[in-house]
C-alpha positions in Angstrom: 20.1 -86.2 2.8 22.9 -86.6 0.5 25.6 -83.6 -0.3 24.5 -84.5 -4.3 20.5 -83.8 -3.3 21.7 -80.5 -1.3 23.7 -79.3 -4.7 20.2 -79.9 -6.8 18.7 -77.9 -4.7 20.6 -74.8 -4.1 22.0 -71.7 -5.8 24.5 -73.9 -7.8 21.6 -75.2 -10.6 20.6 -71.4 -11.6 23.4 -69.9 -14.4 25.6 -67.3 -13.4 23.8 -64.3 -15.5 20.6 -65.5 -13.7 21.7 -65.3 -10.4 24.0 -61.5 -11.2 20.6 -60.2 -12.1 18.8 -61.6 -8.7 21.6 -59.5 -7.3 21.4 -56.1 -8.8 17.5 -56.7 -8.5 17.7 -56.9 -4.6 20.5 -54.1 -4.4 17.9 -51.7 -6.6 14.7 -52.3 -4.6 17.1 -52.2 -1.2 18.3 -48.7 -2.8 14.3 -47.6 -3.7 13.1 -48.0 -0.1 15.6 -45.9 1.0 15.4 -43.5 -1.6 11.7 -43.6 -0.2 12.2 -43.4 2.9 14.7 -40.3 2.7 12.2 -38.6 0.7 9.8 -38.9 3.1 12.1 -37.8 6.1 12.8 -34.7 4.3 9.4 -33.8 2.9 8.6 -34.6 7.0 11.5 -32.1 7.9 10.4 -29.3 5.5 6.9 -29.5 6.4 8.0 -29.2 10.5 10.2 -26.6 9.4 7.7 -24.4 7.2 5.1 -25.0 10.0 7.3 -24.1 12.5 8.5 -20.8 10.6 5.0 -19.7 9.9 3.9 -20.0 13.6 6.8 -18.1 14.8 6.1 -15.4 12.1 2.1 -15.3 13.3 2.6 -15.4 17.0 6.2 -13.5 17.1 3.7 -10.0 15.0 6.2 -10.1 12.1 3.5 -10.7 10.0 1.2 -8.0 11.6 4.4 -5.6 11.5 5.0 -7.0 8.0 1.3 -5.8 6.6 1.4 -2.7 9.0 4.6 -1.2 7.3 3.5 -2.3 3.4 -0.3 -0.2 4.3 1.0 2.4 6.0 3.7 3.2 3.2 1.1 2.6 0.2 -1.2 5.2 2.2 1.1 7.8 3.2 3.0 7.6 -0.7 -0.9 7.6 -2.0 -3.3 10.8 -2.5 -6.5 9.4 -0.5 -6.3 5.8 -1.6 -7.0 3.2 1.1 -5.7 -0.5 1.9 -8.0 -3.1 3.0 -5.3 -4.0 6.4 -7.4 -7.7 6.8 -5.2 -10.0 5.4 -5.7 -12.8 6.3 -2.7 -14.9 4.6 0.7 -14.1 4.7 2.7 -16.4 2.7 6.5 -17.3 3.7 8.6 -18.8 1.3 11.6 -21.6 2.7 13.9 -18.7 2.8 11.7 -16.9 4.6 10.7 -14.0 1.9 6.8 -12.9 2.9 4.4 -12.2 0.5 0.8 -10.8 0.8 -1.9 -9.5 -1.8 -4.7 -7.2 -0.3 -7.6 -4.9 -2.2 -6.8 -1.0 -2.7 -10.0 1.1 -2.6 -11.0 4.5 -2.6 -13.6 6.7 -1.1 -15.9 7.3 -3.4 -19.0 9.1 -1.6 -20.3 6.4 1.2 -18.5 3.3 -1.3 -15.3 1.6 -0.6 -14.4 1.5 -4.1 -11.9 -1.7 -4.8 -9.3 0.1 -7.7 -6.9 -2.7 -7.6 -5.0 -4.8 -5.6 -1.5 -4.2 -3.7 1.6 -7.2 -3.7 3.7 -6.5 -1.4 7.0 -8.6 -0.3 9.6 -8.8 2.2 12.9 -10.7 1.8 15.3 -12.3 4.7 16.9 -9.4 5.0 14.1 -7.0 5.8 13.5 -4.8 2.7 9.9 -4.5 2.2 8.8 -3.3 -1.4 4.9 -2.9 -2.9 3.5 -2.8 -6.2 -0.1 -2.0 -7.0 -2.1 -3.8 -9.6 -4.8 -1.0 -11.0 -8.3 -1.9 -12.4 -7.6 -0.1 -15.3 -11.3 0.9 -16.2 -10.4 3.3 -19.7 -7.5 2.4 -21.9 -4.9 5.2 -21.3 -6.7 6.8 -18.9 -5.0 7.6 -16.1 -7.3 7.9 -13.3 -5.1 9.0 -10.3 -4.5 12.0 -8.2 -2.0 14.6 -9.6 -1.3 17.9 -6.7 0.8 20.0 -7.9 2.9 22.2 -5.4 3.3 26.2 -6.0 6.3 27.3 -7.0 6.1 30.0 -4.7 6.6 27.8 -2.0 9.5 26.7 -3.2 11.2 29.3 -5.1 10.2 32.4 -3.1 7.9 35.0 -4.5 4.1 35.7 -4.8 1.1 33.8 -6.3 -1.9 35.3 -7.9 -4.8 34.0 -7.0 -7.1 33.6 -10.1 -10.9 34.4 -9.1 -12.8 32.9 -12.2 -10.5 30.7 -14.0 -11.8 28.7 -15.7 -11.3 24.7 -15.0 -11.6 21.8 -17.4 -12.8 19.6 -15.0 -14.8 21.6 -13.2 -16.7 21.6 -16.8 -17.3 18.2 -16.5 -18.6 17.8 -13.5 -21.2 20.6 -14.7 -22.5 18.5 -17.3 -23.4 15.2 -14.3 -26.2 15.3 -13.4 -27.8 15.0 -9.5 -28.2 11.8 -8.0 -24.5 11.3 -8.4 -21.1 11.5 -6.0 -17.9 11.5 -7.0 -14.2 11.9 -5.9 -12.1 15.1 -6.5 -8.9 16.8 -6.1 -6.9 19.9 -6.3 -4.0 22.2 -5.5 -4.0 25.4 -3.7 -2.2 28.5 -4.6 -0.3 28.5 -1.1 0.2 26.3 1.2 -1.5 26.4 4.5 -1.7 24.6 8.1 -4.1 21.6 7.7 -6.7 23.2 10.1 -7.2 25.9 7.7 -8.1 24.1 5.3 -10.3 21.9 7.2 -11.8 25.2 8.5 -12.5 26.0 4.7 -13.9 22.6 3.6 -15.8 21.7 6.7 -18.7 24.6 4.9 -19.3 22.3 2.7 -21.1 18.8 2.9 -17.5 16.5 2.0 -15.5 13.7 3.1 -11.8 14.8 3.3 -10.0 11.5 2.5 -6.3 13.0 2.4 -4.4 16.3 2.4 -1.0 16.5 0.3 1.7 17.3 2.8 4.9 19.4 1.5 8.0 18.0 3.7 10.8 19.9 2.0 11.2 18.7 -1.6 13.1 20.5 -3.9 15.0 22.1 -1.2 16.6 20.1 2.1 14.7 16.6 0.1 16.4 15.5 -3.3 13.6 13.9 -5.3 14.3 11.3 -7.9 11.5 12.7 -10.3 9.4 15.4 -10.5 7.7 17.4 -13.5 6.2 21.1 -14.1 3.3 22.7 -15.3 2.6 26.2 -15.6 3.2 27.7 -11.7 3.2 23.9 -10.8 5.8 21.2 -9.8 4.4 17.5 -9.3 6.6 15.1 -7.2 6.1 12.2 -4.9 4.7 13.5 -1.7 3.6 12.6 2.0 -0.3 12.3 2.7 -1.9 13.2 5.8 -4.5 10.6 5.8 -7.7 9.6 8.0 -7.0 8.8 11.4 -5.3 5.3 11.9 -4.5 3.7 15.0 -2.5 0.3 15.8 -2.0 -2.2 19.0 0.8 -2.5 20.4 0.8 -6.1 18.5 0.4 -4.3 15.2 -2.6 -5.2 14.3 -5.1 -2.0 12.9 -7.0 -0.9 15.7 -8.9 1.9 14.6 -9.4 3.8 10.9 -11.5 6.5 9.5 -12.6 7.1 6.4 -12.1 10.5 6.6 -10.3 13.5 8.0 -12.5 15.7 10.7 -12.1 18.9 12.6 -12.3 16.8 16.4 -9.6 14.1 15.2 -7.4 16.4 12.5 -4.8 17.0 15.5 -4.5 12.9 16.3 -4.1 12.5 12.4 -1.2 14.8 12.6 0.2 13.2 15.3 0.2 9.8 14.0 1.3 10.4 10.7 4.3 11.7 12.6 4.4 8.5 14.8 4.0 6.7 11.5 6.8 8.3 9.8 9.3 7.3 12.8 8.0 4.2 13.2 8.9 3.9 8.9 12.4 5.4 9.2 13.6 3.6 12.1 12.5 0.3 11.8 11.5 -0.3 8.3 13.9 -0.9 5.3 12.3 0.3 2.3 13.3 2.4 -1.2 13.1 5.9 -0.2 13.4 5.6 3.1 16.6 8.4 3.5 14.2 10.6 1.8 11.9 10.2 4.3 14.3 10.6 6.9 15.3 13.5 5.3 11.2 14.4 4.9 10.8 13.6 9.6 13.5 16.0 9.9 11.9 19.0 7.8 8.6 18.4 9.2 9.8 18.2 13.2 11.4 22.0 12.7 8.6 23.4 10.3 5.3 21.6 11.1 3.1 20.6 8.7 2.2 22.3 5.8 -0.3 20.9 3.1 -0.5 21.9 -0.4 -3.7 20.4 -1.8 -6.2 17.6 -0.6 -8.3 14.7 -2.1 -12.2 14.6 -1.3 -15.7 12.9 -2.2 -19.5 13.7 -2.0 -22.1 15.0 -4.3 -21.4 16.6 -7.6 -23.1 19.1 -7.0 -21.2 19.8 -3.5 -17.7 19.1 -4.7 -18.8 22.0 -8.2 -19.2 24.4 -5.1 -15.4 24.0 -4.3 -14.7 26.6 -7.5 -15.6 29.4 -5.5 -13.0 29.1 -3.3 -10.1 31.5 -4.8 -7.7 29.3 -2.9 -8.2 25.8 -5.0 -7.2 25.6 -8.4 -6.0 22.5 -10.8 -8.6 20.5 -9.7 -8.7 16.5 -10.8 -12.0 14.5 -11.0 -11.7 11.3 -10.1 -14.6 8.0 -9.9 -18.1 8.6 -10.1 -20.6 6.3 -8.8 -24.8 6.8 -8.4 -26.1 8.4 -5.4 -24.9 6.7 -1.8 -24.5 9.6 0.3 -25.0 10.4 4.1 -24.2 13.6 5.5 -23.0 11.6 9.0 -19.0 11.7 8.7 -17.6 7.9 8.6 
């Protein structure tokens, strides 16, 4: 074959522009398969990564610590209201923030009430914080607890107790009819130990879903906020709550619905544990308060100013004869599902 028939046949017949193009068309689709193939390496890489992160939060309990911590400070910062603790997906962002979403509830007679839903999160760095989502069931209504703590305590002096003062609330609950439970709270006009008043409300046929514990405030405790009523001051406060245990892995291992006579001295104690456990190994907002709060209660004991509670109306109207309750709160009402056997 002739050097002539080898020119016709190559490169030298196509025109310059045409053959620049063939160029930049092989460099593009050389650069596209490894813009390809890198995407794919990383997107490989992250998902090792993430999977890799998420198994070493599971099987290392952060996550169980991580949903322990976020109930146990909604609880014991919350008048009788309850956290569902089975979560069952803890999310983890690719710098390692965790997220969960559970279902808050309250005790209304023999119902688990669902009242909202808590979010709670937990960056890099440890803080954990919680916000609760409400199922707001009345426009303005505001539907929560509100135990107010004598002044007396506080401020020094005596308190009156009022035998037949009247109550608003107590009103209403006069005009339900039977066939009906509900939730309640209310103050007292002195503090007292917590058996006491379990002594005083184990006469009557109740669930005792929390007691409102006074751990110093206004005193040795600075507290952000607080307001006043007439012989009243309302701040954020510690609750003694049903009995809750946890594993060693913590996971829940136990929970009551309510407080009892036989297991009010284990509640005590673990709400101590808890508040340890919170101080020293949790970083959260408020926790040099409750440092603060540990310290009170480990050279006073505990002292309770007021208590949530659930049963039958007509049970919970009985509570008005005790000269030691005042300011009481009504809370949900639901139809009749009551059974005398505590929870």
């Amino acid at each position: 074959m002739s050097d002539e028939m080898m020119g016709n046949s190559g490169t030298n017949n196509f025109p310059p522009d045409l053959l620049e193009h063939k160029k930049q068309r092989l460099t593009w689709d050389g650069k596209i398969r490894w813009g390809i193939a890198a995407v794919f390496l990383l997107f490989l890489l992250y998902s090792i990564y993430m999977w890799g992160a998420q198994l070493y939060f599971e099987k290392s309990g952060k996550n169980a610590q991580f949903i322990r911590a976020a109930a146990t400070l909604a609880e014991m910062q919350g008048s009788g209201m309850k956290i569902d603790k089975n979560v069952r997906v803890v999310s983890l962002s690719p710098f390692l923030k965790q997220t969960m979403t559970t279902k808050v509830y309250r005790q209304v007679g023999g119902w688990s009430v669902i009242t909202g839903e808590l979010h709670a999160k937990k960056s890099l760095f440890g803080e954990i914080s919680y916000s609760i989502k409400e199922d707001e069931k009345y426009l303005r209504e505001n539907t929560r607890p509100f135990i107010g703590f004598p002044m007396t305590t506080i401020y020094g002096g005596s308190e009156t107790i009022r035998i037949g003062e009247k109550d608003s609330e107590m009103e209403r609950l006069g005009h339900i009819e039977d066939g009906f439970v509900a939730e309640m709270w209310f103050s007292l006009v002195k503090g007292m130990e917590p058996k006491e008043l379990m002594e005083i409300l184990s006469e009557y046929d109740l669930w005792v879903t929390g007691m409102a514990v006074y751990s110093g405030e206004m005193k040795e405790v600075k507290v952000s906020n607080y307001g006043s009523t007439v012989g009243m001051l309302h701040f954020p406060h510690l609750t003694l709550r049903p009995l809750v245990t946890f594993r060693e892995d913590g996971t829940a291992g136990g929970e009551s619905l309510s407080l009892n006579k036989q297991d009010l001295a284990l509640a005590e104690e673990q709400m101590m544990k808890d508040l340890e456990w919170l101080t020293s190994e949790v970083n959260y907002f408020g926790v040099h308060e409750d440092k603060q709060r540990l310290s009170y209660l480990k050279h006073n004991g505990i002292q309770v100013h007021g208590a949530t509670v659930t049963g039958p109306v007509r049970e919970l109207e009985k509570l008005k004869e005790v000269p030691e309750f005042r300011r009481f709160g009504l809370g949900r009402v639901e139809v009749w599902n009551w059974n005398k056997q505590l929870p």
